[in-house]
C-alpha positions as CSV (number, residue, x, y, z in Angstrom):
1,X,19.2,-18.1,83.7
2,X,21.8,-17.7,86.4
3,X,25.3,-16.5,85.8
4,X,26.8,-20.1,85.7
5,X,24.9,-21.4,82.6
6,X,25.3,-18.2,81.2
7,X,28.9,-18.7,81.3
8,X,28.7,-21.8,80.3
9,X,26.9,-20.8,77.0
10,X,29.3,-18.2,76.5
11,X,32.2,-20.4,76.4
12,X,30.5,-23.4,74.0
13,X,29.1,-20.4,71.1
14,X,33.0,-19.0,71.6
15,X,34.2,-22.2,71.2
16,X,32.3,-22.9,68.1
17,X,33.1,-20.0,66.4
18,X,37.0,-20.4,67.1
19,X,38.1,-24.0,66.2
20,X,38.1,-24.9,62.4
21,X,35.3,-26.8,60.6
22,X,32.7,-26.3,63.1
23,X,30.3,-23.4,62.5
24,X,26.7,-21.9,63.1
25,X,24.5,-21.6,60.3
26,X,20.6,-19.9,60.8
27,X,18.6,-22.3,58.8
28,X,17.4,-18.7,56.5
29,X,20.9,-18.8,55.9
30,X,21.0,-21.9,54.2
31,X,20.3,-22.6,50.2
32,X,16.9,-23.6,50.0
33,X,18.0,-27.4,48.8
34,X,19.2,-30.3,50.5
35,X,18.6,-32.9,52.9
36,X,20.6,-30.8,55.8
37,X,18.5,-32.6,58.3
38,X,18.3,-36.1,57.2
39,X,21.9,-36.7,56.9
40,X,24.5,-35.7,59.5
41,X,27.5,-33.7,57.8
42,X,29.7,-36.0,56.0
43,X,33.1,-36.6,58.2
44,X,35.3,-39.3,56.5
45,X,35.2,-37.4,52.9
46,X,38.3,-36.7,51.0
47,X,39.4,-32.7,50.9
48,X,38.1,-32.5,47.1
49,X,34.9,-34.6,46.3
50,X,35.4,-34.7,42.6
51,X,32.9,-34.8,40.1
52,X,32.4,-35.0,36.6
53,X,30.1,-33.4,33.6
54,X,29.8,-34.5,29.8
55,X,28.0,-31.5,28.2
56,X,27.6,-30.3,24.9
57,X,29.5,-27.4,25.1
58,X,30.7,-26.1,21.4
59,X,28.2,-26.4,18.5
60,X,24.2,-26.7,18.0
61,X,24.2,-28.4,21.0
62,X,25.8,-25.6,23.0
63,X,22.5,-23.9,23.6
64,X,21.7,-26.4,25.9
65,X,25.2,-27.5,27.4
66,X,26.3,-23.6,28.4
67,X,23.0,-23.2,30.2
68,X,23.6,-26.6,32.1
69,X,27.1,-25.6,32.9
70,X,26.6,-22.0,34.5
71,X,24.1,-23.8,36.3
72,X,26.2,-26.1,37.8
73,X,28.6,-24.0,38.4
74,X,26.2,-21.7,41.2
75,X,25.2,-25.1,42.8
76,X,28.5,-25.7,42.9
77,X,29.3,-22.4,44.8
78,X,26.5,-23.2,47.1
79,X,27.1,-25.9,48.2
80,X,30.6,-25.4,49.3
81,X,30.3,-21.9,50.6
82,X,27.5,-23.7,53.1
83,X,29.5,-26.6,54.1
84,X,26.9,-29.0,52.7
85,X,29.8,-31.5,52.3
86,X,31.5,-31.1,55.4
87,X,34.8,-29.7,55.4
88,X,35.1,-31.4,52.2
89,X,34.9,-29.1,48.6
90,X,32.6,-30.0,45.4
91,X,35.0,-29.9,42.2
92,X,33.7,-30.8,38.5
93,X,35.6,-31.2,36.1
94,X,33.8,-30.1,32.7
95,X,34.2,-32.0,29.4
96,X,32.6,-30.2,26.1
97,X,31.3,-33.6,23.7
98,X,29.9,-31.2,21.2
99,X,27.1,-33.5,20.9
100,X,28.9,-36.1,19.3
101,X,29.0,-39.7,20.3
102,X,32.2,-40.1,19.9
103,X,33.5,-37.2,21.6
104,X,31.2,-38.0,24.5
105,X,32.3,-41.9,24.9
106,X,35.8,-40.5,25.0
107,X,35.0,-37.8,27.7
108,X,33.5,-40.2,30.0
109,X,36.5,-42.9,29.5
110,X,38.6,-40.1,30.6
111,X,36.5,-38.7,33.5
112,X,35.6,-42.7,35.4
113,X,38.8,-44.3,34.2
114,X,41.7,-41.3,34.4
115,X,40.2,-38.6,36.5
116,X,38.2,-41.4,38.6
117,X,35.3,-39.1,39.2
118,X,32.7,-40.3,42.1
119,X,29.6,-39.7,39.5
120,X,29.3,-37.8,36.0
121,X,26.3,-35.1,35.1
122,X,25.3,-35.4,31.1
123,X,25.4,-36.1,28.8
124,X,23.6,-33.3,27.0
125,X,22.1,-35.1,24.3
126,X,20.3,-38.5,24.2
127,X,22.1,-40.0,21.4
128,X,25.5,-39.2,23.3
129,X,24.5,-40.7,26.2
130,X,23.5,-44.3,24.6
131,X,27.1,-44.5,23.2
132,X,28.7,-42.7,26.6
133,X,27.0,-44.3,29.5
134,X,27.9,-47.6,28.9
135,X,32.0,-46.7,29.8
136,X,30.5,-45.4,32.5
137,X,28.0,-48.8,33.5
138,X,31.1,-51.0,33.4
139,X,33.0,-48.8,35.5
140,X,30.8,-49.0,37.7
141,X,30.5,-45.2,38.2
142,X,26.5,-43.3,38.8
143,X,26.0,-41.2,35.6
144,X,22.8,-39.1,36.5
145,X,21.3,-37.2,32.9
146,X,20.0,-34.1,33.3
147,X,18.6,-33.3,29.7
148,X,18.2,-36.7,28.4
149,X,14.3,-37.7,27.6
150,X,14.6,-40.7,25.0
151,X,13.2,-44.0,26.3
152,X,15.7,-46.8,27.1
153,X,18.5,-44.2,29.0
154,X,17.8,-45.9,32.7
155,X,18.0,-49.0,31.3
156,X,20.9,-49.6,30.1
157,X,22.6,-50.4,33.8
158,X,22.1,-49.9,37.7
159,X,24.3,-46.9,37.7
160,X,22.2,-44.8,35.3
161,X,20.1,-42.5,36.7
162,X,17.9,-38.9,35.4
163,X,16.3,-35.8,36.7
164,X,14.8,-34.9,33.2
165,X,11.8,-36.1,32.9
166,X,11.2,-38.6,29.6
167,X,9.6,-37.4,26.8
168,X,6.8,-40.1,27.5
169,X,6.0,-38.3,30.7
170,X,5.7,-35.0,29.0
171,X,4.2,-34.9,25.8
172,X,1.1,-36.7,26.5
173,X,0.0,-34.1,29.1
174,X,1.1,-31.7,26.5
175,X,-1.0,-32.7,23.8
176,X,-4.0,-33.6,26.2
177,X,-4.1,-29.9,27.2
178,X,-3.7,-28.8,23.8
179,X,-6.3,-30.7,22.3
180,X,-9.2,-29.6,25.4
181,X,-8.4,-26.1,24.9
182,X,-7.8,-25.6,21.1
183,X,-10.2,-28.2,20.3
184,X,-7.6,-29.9,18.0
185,X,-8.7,-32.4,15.7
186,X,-6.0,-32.8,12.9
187,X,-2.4,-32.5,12.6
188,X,0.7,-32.9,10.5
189,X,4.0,-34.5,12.3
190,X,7.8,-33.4,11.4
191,X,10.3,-35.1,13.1
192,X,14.2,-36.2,13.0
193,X,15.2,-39.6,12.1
194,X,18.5,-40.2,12.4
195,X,18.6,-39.2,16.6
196,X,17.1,-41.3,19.4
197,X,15.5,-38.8,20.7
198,X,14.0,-37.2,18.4
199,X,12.7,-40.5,16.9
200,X,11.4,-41.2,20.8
201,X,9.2,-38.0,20.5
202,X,7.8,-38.7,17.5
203,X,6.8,-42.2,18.8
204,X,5.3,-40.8,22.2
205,X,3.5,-38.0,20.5
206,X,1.8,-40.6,17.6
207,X,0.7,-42.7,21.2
208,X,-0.6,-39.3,22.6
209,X,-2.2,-38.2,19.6
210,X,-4.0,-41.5,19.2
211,X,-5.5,-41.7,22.5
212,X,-6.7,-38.5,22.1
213,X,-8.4,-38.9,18.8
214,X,-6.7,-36.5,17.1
215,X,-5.8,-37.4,13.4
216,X,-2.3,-37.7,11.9
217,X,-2.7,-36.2,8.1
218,X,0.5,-36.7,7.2
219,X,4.5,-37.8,8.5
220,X,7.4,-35.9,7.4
221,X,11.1,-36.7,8.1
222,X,14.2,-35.2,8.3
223,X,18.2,-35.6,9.2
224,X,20.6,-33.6,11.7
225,X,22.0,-30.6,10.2
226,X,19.4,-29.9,7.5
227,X,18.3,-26.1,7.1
228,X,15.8,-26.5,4.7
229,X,12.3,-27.8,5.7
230,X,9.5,-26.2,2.9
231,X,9.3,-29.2,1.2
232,X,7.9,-31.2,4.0
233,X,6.2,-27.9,5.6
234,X,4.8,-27.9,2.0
235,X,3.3,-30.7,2.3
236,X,1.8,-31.3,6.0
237,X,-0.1,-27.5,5.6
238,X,-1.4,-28.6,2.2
239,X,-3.8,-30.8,4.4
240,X,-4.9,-27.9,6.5
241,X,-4.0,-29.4,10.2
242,X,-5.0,-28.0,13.0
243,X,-1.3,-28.0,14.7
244,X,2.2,-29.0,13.3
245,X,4.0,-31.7,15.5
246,X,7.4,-31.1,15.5
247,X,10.2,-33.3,17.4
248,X,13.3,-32.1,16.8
249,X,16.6,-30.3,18.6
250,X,17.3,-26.7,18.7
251,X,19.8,-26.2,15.5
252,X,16.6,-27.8,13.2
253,X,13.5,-26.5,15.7
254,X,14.4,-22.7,14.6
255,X,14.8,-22.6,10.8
256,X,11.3,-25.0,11.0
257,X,9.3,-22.6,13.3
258,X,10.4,-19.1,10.5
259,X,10.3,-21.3,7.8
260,X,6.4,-22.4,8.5
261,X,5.0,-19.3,9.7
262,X,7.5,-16.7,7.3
263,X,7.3,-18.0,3.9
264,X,4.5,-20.6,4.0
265,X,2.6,-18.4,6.2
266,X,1.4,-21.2,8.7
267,X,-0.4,-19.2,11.4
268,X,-1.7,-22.4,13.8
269,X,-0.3,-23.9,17.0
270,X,3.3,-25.5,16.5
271,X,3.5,-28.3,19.0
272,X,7.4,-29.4,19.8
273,X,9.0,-32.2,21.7
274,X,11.9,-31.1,24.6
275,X,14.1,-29.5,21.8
276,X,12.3,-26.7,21.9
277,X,12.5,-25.9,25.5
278,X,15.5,-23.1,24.8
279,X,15.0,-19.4,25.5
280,X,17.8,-19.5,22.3
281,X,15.1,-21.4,20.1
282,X,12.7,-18.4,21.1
283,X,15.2,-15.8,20.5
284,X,16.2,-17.0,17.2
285,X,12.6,-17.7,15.7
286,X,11.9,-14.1,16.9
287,X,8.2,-13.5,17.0
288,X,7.7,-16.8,14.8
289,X,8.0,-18.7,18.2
290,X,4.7,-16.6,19.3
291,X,1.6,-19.8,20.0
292,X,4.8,-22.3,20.2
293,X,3.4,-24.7,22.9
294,X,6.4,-27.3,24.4
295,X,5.6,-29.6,27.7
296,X,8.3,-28.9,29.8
297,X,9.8,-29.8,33.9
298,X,10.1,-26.2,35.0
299,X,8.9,-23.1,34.5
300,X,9.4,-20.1,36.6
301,X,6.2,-18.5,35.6
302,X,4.6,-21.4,37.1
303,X,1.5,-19.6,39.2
304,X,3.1,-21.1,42.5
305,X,6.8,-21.3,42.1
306,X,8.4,-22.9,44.9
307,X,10.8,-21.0,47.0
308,X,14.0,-23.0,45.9
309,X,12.8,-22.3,42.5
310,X,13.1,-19.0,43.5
311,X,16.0,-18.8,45.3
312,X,18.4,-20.3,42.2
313,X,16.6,-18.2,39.2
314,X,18.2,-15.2,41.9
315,X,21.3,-17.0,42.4
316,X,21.7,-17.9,38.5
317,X,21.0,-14.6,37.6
318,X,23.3,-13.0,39.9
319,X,26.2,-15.3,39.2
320,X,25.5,-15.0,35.1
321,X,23.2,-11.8,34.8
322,X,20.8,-14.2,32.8
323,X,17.8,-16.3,33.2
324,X,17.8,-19.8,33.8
325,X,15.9,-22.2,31.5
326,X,14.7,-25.8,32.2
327,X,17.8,-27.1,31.4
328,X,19.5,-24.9,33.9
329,X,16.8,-25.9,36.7
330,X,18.1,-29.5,36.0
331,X,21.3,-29.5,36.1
332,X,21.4,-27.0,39.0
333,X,19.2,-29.8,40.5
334,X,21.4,-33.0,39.7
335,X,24.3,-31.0,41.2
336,X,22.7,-30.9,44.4
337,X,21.2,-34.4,44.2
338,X,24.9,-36.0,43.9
339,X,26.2,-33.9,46.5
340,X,23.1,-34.9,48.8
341,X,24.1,-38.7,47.8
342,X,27.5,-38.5,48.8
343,X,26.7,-36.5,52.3
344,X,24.4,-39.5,52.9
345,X,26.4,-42.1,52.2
346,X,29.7,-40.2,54.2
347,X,31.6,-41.6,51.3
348,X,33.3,-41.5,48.0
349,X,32.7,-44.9,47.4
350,X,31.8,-45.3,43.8
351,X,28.9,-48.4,45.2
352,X,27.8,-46.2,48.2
353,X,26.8,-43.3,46.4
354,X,24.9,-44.8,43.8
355,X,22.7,-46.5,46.7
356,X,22.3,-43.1,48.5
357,X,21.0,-41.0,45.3
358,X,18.1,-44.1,44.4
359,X,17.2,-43.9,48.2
360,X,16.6,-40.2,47.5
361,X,12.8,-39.5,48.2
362,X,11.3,-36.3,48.8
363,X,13.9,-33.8,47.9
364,X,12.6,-30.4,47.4
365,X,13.9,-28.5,44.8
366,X,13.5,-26.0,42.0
367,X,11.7,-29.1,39.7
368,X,8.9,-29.4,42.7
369,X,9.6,-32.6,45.4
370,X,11.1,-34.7,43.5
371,X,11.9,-38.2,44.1
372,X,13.7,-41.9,42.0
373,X,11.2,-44.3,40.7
374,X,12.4,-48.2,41.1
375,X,13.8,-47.6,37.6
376,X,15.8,-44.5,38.8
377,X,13.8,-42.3,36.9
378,X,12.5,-38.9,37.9
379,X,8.7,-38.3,39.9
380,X,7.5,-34.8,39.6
381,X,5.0,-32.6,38.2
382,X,5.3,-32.0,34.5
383,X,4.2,-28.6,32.9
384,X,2.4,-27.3,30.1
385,X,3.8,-24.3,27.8
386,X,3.0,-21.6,25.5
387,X,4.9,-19.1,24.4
388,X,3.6,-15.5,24.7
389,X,5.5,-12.2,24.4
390,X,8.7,-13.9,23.5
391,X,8.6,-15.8,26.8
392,X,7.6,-18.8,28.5
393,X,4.2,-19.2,30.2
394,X,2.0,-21.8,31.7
395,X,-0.3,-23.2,28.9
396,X,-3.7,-23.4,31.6
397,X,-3.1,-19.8,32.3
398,X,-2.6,-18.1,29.2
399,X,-5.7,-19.8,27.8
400,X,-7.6,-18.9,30.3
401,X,-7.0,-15.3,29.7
402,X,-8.5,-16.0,26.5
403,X,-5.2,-15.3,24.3
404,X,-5.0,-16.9,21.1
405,X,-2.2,-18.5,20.1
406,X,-2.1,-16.9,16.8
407,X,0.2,-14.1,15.2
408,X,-0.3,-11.8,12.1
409,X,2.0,-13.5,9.1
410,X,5.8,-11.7,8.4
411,X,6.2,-12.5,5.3
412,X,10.1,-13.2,4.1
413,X,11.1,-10.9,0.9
C-alpha cells in the first residue's frame, strides 16, 4: 500500500468517526438479532419511533406481564445503543390492563388513537386481546401478541400478527412425547371455562389425546379466581389416570398442582397447557411442581441453545439480575421484530410496517429462525418440558437419563 492510499484511508476512518450519525460497528459488536444486512439503515424516520405495549402488569396476570416488560425493556436498550434504527430512538410506552378486557380495550384506544403508536406488543392474555385488538384492527395499526396461544387471535384482521406459538402447535407434540415415553394410557382433564384460552387448550389437548389413543376418564371445570380445586381433583384421581390434564393460567395452575399432590397425594405426571410456563408457577408449587411437563417455545436448557438465545438470557440477567422465561424470550423477540419492520420499510407508516413484519422470513432469534406463516402466525420449533430440580428442562433429555417424574408425597397438616 503506498503512502497516498494510506492517506487516503486515514482521512475517510477520521472522517467517519468525526461527523454525527455515521459510525463503525465490528459485526461481534453487534446484538446477535436483526436483519442488519438485509435492510440498509432506516434514513427518513422520525427522532422517536414510538411504540406501544398492553401487558398485564398488576394482578394474577402480572407474573407473566413483568417478565414481558423487563424484557422489552433490554431489547429496547439494544437496539438503540446499536443504531439499529438509524439515528432514530425506540420508545414504548407501557400500559398495565391487569388482565382485564376492559382495561385492555381502553389501553389500546389510547395507545393507536391518542398516542398514535406505529404498532402495539400484547396483550398479555388471550381473552384481553379478543376484546383489545379489534380498536386496534380498525385503526388500522399492527398489534403483534407475544403470549397469546388461543385459536382465532390472527384472524380477527390483517393487522394482527403473533410470535407465541398457539396452543394447537404445542400441546400435541407435548402429549405425543409424553404418551411414548411414560407409556400413558388414561387421564383425567381440569380446565377453565370462562377464558378463551384456557377453553382452547382443553379443546387442542382432547384432539391430541384422541389421536394418540389415550383415554379421557373424566372432565372437570372450573372459573377464574377459584382457589379451591379437591372436589374435582377428587374426582378425576378416583379413576386412577395415568396423568392430570390441566389448562389453566398461573393464579389457578398453583393452588391445583399443591392441592393434587399435598392433600390428595397424586404422585403422577401433571400435564399443563402454556399457563404453566412461569418460573412463578414453579416457585409457588414449591417441590409440588417436581414431574410438571408443559410444551413450551423456548427453553434455555435446550441441548443446543442458539447464540442469540444466549446473548439476551446474559443481557436479561444483567439488566434485571434474573432469569428470563418463555415469555421473556417472546417479547424480547417481538421488540426486535417491529423494530426490524420499521428499518425495512424506512417508515413510520402505519400500512408500510405491517407489510415489512409479514415479509419477515428467516429471522434468527432467541425462539430458533423464526419466520410469518400466510396467516401471520409464528414457524419455529416447539419444545417439550419437564420440570426437574425446581427448573425447566428438555422433556427427551431428562427421560433419557432415566429420571422419573415422580416425587415422595408432602402431606398438608
Amino acid at each position: 500500500m503506498n503512502k497516498k492510499t494510506l492517506l487516503m484511508l486515514s482521512l475517510v476512518l477520521a472522517l467517519v468517526l468525526a461527523v454525527p450519525g455515521i459510525a463503525l460497528q465490528a459485526q461481534d459488536d453487534r446484538p446477535p438479532l436483526g436483519f442488519w444486512d438485509s435492510c440498509a439503515a432506516p434514513d427518513k424516520l422520525p427522532a422517536d419511533v414510538v411504540f406501544g405495549a398492553v401487558f398485564g402488569l398488576s394482578g394474577g396476570t402480572s407474573v407473566y406481564g413483568t417478565v414481558q416488560q423487563k424484557a422489552v425493556q433490554v431489547a429496547v436498550e439494544e437496539i438503540n445503543a446499536s443504531g439499529y434504527l438509524g439515528s432514530s430512538k425506540m420508545v414504548v410506552v407501557f400500559e398495565d390492563d391487569a388482565g382485564d378486557r376492559n382495561q385492555a380495550t381502553a389501553a389500546m384506544t389510547k395507545l393507536v388513537t391518542q398516542d398514535n403508536v406505529v404498532a402495539v406488543l400484547g396483550p398479555t392474555l388471550s381473552s384481553s386481546a379478543f376484546a383489545a385488538d379489534p380498536v386496534a384492527q380498525e385503526n388500522k395499526t399492527t398489534v403483534l401478541a407475544v403470549s397469546n396461544t388461543a385459536a382465532g387471535i390472527t384472524q380477527m384482521g390483517d393487522f394482527i400478527f403473533r410470535n407465541s406459538l398457539p396452543e394447537g402447535k404445542v400441546i400435541p407434540g407435548t402429549v405425543k412425547q409424553a404418551a411414548e415415553l411414560l407409556g400413558l394410557k388414561k387421564v383425567g382433564i381440569l380446565y377453565g371455562n370462562d377464558d378463551d384460552f384456557t377453553k382452547s387448550g382443553y379443546e387442542v389437548f382432547k384432539a391430541a389425546l384422541a389421536e394418540n389413543g389415550i383415554e379421557i376418564l373424566t372432565e372437570e371445570t372450573f372459573a377464574r379466581g377459584d382457589v379451591d380445586f379437591t372436589a374435582q381433583l377428587t374426582k378425576i384421581i378416583s379413576g386412577e389416570p395415568d396423568a392430570i390434564v390441566v389448562s389453566a393460567l398461573a393464579q389457578e395452575a398453583v393452588p391445583i398442582i399443591l392441592q393434587a399432590r399435598q392433600q390428595l397425594g397424586f404422585m403422577g405426571p401433571i400435564i399443563g397447557g402454556n399457563g404453566f410456563n412461569s418460573p412463578a408457577v414453579l416457585r409457588d408449587a414449591g417441590a409440588a411442581a417436581e414431574g410438571l411437563i408443559v410444551g413450551g417455545a423456548w427453553n434455555l436448557g435446550n441441548p443446543n441453545p442458539s447464540v442469540s438465545s444466549v446473548a439476551f438470557a446474559e443481557a436479561f440477567n444483567k439488566m434485571h439480575s434474573a432469569s428470563p422465561d418463555q415469555f421473556a424470550a417472546q417479547a424480547y423477540t417481538g421488540a426486535w421484530l417491529l423494530a426490524t419492520a420499521v428499518r425495512c420499510a424506512n417508515s413510520v407508516d402505519r400500512a408500510a410496517v405491517r407489510d415489512a413484519l409479514a415479509a419477515i422470513k428467516d429471522f434468527e432469534s432467541p425462539l430458533g429462525t423464526f419466520s410469518f406463516d400466510e396467516n401471520r402466525d409464528p414457524v419455529h420449533d416447539p419444545i417439550a418440558q419437564i420440570v426437574k430440580d425446581g427448573k425447566f428442562a428438555v422433556l427427551a433429555a431428562v427421560m433419557g437419563e432415566s429420571m422419573e417424574p415422580t416425587m415422595e408425597p408432602t402431606k398438608s397438616n
